[in-house]
N, C-alpha and C positions, 0 to 999 in steps of 0.2 A: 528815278535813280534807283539803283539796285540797291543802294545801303542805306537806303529810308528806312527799311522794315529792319532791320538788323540793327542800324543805330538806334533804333529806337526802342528797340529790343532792351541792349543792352543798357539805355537811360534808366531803365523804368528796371531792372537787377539791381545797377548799383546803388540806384536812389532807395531801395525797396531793402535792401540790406543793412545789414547791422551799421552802425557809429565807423567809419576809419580816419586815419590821420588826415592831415592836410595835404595840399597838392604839393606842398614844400616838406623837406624835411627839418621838421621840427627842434633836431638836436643843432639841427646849424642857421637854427633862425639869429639872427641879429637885429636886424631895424625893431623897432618900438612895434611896429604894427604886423611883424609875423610873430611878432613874440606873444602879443596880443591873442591871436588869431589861433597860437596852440593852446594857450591858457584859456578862451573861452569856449566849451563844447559848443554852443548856438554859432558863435563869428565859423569853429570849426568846419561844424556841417555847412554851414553858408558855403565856405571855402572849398568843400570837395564837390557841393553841386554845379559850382561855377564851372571849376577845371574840367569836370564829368561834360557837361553842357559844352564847352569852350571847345572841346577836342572831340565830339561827334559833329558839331559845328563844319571842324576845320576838316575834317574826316570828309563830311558829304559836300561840300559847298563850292559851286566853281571857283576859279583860282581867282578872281577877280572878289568874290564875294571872301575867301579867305584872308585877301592881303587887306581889305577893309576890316576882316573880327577883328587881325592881327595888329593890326595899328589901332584900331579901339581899344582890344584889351591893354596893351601899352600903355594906354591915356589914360586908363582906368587905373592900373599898378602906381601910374605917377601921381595920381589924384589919392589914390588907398595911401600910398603912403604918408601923404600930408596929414592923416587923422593921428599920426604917430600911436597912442596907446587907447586915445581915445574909444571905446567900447561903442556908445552910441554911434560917432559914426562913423566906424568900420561897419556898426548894423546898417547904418543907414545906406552906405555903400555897395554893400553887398547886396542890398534889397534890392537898389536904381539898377545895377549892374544884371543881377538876377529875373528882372523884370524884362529887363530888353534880349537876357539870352533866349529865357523861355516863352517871347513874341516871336523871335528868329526861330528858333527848333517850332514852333505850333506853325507858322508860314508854312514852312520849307513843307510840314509834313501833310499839310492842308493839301498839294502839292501833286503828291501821289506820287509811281513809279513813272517818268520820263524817259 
């Protein structure tokens, strides 16, 4: 695929770059668990490497292989939430979540251009 090398590109800028906010914006968090998530810098970065990861994902992956992130990540947002404030497992969340993005982005890129 032609944007193998470009999304990967640009994985490896944003992860490689300074601290930024979350995927969400922070001033209009509400639930327990985005509130969490700008309040702890670690849950934070968890949170932009997912998004970063999620959406080079959705970017390169056929449509079939999209509509499945997409309904994962869902499952995932329903599951995060249940930690409400909980610190540990939002980490632990973000790790299991974090884990299977960066099996999918290392697959895909194992891969090569198609």
């Amino acid at each position: 695929m032609p944007h193998a090398p470009y999304a990967l590109a640009l994985l490896l800028t944003v992860l490689g770059g300074s601290a930024q906010a979350a995927s969400f914006p922070c001033d209009r968090a509400e639930a327990p668990d985005e509130k969490a998530v700008c309040a702890h810098l670690p849950l934070n970065d968890r949170d932009v490497e997912m998004a970063t990861r999620f959406e080079i994902l959705k970017a390169v992956l056929p449509m079939g292989g999209q509509a499945k992130l997409r309904e994962d990540q869902e499952t995932w947002l329903a599951d995060r939430r249940t930690c409400g404030a909980d610190v540990e497992c939002l980490r632990t969340a973000y790790d299991a979540r974090l884990t299977v993005l960066r099996g999918v982005l290392s697959e895909f890129a194992k891969q090569g251009p198609q």
